[in-house]
PyMOL Python script that loads the backbone (N, CA, C, O; Angstrom):
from pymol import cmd

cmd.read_pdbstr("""\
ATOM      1  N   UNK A   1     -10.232  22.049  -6.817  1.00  0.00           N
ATOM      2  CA  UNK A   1     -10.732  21.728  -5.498  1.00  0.00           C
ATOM      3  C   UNK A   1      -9.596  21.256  -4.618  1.00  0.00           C
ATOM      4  O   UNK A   1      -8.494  20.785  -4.899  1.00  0.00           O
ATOM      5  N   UNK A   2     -10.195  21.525  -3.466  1.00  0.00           N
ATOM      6  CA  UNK A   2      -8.788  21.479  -2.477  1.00  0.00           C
ATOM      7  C   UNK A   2      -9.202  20.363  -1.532  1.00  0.00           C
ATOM      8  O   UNK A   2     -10.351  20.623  -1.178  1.00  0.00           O
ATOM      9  N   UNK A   3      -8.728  19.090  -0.889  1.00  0.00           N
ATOM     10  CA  UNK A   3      -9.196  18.406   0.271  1.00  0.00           C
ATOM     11  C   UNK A   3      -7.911  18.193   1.346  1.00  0.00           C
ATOM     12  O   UNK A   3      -6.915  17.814   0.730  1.00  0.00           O
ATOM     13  N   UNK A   4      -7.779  18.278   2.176  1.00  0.00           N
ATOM     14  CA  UNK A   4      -7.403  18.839   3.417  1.00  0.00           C
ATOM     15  C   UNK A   4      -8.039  17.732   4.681  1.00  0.00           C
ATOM     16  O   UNK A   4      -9.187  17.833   5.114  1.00  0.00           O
ATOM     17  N   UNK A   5      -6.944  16.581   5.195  1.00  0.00           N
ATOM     18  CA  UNK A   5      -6.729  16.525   6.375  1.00  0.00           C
ATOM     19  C   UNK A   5      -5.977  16.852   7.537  1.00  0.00           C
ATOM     20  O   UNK A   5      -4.910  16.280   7.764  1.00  0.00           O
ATOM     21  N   UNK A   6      -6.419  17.682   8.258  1.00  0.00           N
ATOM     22  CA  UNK A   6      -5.419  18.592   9.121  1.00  0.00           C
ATOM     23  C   UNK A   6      -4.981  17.569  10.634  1.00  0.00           C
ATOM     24  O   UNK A   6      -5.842  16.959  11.268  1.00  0.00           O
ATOM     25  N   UNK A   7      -3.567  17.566  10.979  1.00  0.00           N
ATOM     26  CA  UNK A   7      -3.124  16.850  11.463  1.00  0.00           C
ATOM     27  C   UNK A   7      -3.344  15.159  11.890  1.00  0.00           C
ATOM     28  O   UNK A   7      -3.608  14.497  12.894  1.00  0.00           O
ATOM     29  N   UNK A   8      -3.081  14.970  10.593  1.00  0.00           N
ATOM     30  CA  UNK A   8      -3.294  13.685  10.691  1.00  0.00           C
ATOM     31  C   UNK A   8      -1.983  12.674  10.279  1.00  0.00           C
ATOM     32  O   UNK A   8      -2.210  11.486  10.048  1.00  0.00           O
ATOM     33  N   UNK A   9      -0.800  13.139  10.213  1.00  0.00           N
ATOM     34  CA  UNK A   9       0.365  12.286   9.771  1.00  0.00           C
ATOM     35  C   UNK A   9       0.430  11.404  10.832  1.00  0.00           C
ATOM     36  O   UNK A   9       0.291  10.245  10.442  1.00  0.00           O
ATOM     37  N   UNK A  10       0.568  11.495  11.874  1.00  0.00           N
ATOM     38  CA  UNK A  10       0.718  10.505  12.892  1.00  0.00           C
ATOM     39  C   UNK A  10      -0.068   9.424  12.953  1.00  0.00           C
ATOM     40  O   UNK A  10       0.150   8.451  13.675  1.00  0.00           O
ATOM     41  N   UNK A  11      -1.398   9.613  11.883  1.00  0.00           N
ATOM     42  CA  UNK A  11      -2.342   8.256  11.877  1.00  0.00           C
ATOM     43  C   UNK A  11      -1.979   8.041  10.649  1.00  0.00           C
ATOM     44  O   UNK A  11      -1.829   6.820  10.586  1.00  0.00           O
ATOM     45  N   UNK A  12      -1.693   8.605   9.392  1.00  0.00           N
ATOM     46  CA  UNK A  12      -1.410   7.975   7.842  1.00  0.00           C
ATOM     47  C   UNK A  12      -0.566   7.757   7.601  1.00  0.00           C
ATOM     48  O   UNK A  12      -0.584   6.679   7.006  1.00  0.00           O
ATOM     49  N   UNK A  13       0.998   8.411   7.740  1.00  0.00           N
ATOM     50  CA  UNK A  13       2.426   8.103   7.612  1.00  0.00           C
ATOM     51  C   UNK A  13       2.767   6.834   8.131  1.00  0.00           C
ATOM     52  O   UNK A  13       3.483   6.208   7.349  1.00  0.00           O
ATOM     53  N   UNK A  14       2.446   6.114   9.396  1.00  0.00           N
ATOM     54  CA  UNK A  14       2.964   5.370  10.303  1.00  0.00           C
ATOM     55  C   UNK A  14       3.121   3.944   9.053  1.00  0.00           C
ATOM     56  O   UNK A  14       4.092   3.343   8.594  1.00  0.00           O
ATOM     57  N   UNK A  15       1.709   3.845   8.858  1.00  0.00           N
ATOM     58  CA  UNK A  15       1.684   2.031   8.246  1.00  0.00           C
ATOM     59  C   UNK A  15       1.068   2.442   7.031  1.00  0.00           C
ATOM     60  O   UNK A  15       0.055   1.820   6.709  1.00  0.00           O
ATOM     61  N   UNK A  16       1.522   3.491   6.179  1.00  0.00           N
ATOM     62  CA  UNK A  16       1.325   3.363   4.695  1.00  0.00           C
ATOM     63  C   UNK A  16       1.609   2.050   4.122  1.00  0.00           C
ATOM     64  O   UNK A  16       2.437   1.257   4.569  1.00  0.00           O
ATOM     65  N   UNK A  17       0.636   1.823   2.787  1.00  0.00           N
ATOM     66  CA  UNK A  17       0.750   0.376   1.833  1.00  0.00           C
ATOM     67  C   UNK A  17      -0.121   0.445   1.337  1.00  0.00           C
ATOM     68  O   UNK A  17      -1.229   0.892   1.635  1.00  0.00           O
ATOM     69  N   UNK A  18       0.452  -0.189   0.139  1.00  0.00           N
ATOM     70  CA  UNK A  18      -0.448  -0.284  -1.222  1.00  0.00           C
ATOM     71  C   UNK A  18      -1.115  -1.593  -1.435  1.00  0.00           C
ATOM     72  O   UNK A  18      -0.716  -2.574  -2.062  1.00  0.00           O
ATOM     73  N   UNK A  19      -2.331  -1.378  -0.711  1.00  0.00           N
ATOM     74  CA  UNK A  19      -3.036  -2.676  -0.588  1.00  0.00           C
ATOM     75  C   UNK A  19      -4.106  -2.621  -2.000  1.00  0.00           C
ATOM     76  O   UNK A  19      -4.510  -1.650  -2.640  1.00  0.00           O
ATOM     77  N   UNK A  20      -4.338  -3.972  -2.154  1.00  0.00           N
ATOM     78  CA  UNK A  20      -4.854  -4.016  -3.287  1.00  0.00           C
ATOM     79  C   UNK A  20      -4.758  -2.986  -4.774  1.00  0.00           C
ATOM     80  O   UNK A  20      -5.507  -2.442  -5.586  1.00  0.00           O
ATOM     81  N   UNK A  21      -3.292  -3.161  -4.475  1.00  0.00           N
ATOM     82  CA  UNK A  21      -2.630  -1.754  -5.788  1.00  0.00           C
ATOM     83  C   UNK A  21      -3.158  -0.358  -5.490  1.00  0.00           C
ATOM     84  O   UNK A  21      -2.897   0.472  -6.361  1.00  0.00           O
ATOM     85  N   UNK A  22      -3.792   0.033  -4.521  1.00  0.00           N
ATOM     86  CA  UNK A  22      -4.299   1.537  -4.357  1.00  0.00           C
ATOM     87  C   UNK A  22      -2.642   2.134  -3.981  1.00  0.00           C
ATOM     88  O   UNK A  22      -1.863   1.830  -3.078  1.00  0.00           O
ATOM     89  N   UNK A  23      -2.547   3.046  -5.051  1.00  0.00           N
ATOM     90  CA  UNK A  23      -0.570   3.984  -5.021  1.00  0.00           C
ATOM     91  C   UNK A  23      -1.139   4.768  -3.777  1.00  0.00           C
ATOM     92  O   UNK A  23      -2.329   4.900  -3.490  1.00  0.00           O
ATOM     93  N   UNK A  24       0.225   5.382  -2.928  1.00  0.00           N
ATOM     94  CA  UNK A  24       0.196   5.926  -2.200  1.00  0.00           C
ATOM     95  C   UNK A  24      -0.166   7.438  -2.762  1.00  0.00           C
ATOM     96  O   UNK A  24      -0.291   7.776  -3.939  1.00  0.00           O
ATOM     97  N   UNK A  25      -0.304   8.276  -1.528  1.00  0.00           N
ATOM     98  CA  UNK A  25      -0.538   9.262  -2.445  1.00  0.00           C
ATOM     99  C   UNK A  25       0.681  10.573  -2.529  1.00  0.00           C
ATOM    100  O   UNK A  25       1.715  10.562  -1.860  1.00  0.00           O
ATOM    101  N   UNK A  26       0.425  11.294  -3.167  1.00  0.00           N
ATOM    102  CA  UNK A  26       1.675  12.541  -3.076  1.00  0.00           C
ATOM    103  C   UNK A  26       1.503  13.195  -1.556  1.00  0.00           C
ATOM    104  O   UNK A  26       0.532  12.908  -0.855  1.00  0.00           O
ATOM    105  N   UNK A  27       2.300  13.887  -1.226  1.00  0.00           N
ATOM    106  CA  UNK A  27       2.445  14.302   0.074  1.00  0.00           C
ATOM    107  C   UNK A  27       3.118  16.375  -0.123  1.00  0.00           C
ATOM    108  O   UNK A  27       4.186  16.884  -0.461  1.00  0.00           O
ATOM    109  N   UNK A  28       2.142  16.767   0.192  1.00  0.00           N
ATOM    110  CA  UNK A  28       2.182  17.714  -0.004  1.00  0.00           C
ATOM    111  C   UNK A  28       1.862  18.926   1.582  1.00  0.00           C
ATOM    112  O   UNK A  28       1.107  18.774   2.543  1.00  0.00           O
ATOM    113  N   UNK A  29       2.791  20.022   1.238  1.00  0.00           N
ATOM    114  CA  UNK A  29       2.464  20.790   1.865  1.00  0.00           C
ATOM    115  C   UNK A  29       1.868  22.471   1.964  1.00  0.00           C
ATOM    116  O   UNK A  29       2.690  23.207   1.418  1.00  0.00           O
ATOM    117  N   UNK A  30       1.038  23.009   2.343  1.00  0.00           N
ATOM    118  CA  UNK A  30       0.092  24.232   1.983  1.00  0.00           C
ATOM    119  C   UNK A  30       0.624  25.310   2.836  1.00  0.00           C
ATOM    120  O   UNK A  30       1.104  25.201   3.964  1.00  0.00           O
ATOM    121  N   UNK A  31       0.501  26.119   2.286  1.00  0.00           N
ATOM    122  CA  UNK A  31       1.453  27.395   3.159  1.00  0.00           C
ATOM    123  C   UNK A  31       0.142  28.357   3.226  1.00  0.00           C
ATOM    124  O   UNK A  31      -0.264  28.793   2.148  1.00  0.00           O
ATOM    125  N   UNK A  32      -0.479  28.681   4.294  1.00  0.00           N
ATOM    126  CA  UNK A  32      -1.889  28.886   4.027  1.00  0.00           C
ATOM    127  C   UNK A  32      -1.933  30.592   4.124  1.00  0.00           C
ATOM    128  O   UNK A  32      -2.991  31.177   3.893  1.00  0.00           O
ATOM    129  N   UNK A  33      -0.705  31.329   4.480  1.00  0.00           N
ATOM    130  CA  UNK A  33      -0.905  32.743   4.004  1.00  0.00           C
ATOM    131  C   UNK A  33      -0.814  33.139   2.828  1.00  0.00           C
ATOM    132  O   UNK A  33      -1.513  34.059   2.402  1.00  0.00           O
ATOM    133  N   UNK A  34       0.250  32.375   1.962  1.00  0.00           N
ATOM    134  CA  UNK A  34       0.713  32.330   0.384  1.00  0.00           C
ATOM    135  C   UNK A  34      -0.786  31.472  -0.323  1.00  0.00           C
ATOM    136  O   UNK A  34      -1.301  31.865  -1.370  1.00  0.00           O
ATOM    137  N   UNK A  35      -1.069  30.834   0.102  1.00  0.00           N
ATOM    138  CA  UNK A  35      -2.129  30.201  -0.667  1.00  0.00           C
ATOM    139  C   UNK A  35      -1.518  29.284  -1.579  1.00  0.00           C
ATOM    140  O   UNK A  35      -2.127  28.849  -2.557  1.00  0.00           O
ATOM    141  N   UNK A  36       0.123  28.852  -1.190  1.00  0.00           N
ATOM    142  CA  UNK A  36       0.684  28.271  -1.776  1.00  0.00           C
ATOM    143  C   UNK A  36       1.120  26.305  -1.716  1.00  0.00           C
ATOM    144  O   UNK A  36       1.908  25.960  -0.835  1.00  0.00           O
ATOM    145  N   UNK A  37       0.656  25.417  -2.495  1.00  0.00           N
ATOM    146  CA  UNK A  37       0.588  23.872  -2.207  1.00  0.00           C
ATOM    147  C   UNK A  37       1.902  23.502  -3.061  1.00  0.00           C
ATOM    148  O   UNK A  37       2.071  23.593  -4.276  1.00  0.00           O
ATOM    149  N   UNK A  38       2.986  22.954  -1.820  1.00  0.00           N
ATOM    150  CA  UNK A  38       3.900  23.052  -2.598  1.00  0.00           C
ATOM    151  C   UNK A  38       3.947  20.999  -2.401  1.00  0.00           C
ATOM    152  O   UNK A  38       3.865  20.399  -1.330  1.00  0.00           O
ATOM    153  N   UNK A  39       4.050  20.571  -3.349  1.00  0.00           N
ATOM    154  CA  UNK A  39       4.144  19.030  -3.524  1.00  0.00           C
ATOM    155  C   UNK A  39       5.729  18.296  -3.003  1.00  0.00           C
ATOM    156  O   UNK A  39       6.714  18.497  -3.713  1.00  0.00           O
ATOM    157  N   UNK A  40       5.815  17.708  -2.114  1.00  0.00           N
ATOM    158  CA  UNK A  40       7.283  17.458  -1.758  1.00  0.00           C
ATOM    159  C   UNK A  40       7.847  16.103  -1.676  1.00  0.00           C
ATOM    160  O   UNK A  40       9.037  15.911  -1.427  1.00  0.00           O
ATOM    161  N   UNK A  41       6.423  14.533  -2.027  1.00  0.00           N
ATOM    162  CA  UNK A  41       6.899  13.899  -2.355  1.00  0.00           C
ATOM    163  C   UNK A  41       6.256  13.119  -2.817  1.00  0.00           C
ATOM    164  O   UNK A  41       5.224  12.943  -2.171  1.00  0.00           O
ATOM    165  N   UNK A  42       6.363  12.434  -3.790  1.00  0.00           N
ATOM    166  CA  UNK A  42       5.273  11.614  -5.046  1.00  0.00           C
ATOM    167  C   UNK A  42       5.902  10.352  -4.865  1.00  0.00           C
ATOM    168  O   UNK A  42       7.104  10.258  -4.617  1.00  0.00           O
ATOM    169  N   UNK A  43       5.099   9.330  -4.985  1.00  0.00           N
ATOM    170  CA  UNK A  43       5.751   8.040  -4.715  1.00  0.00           C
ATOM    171  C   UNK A  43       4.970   6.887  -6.493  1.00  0.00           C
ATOM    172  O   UNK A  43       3.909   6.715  -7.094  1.00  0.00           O
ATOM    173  N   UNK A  44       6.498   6.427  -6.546  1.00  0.00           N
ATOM    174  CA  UNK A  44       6.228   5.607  -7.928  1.00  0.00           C
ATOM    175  C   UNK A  44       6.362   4.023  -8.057  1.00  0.00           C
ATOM    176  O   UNK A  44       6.289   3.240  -7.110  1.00  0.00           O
ATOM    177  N   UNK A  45       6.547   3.727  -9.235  1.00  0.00           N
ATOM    178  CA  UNK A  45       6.640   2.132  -9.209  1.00  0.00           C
ATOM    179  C   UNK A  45       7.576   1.947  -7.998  1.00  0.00           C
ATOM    180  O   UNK A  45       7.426   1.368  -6.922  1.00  0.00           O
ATOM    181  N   UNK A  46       8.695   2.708  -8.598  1.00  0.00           N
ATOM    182  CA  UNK A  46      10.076   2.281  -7.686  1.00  0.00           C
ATOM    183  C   UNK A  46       9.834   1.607  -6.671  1.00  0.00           C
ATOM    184  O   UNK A  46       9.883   0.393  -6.470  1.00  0.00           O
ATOM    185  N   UNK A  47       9.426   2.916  -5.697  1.00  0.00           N
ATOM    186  CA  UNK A  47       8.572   2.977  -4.326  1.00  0.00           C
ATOM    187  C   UNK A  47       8.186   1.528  -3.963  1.00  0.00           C
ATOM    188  O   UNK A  47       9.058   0.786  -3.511  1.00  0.00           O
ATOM    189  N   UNK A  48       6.500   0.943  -4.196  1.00  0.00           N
ATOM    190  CA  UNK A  48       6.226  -0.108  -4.793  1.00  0.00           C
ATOM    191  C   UNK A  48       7.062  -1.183  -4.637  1.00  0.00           C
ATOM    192  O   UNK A  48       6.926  -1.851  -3.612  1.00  0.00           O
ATOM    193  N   UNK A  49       8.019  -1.535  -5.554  1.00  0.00           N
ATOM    194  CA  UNK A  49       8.866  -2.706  -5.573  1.00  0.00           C
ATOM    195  C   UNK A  49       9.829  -2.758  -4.351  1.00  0.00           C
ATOM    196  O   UNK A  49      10.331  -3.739  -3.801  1.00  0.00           O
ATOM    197  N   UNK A  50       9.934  -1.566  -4.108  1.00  0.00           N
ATOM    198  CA  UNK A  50      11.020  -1.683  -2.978  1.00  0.00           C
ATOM    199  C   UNK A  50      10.428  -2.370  -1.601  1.00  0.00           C
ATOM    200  O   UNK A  50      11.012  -3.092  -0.793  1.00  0.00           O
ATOM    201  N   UNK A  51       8.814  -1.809  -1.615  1.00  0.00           N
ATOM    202  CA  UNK A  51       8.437  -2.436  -0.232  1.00  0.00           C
ATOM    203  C   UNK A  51       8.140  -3.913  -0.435  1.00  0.00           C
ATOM    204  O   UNK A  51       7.756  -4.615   0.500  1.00  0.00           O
ATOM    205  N   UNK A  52       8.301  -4.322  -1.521  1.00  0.00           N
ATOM    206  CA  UNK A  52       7.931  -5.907  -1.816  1.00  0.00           C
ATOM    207  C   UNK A  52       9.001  -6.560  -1.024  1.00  0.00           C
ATOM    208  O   UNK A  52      10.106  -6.614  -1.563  1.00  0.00           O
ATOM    209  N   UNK A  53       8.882  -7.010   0.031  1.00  0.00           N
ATOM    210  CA  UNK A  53       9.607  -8.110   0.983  1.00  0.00           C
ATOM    211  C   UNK A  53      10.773  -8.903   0.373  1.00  0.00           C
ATOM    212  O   UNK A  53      11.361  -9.750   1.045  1.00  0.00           O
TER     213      UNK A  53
END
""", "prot")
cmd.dss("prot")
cmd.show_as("cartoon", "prot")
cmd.util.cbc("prot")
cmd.orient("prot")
C-alpha cells in the first residue's frame, strides 16, 4: 500500500521532532511515470541525539 501527501513539505519539513519518541519518518521520493519510490533519507538514533539541545 502506498500513502501519499502531495505537496506538503513546506508544512512537515519546517518544524520536524520527535515528540514523545514518535521517529521521524523516511523521506522519500515517487517518480510517478516509472512507478518508481526511490527512499532518499531515513533518519536514526544518531539523528535523535543530535537534536537533543
Amino acid at each position: 500500500d502506498r500513502f501519499a501527501f502531495l505537496d506538503q513539505a513546506h508544512y512537515s519539513l519546517v518544524k520536524t521532532n520527535t515528540f514523545n519518541g514518535v521517529p521521524l519518518p523516511a523521506l522519500a521520493v515517487w517518480n510517478s511515470r516509472t512507478d518508481e519510490l526511490e527512499v532518499v533519507r531515513r533518519f536514526g538514533y544518531e539523528d535523535f541525539a543530535s537534536r537533543l539541545g
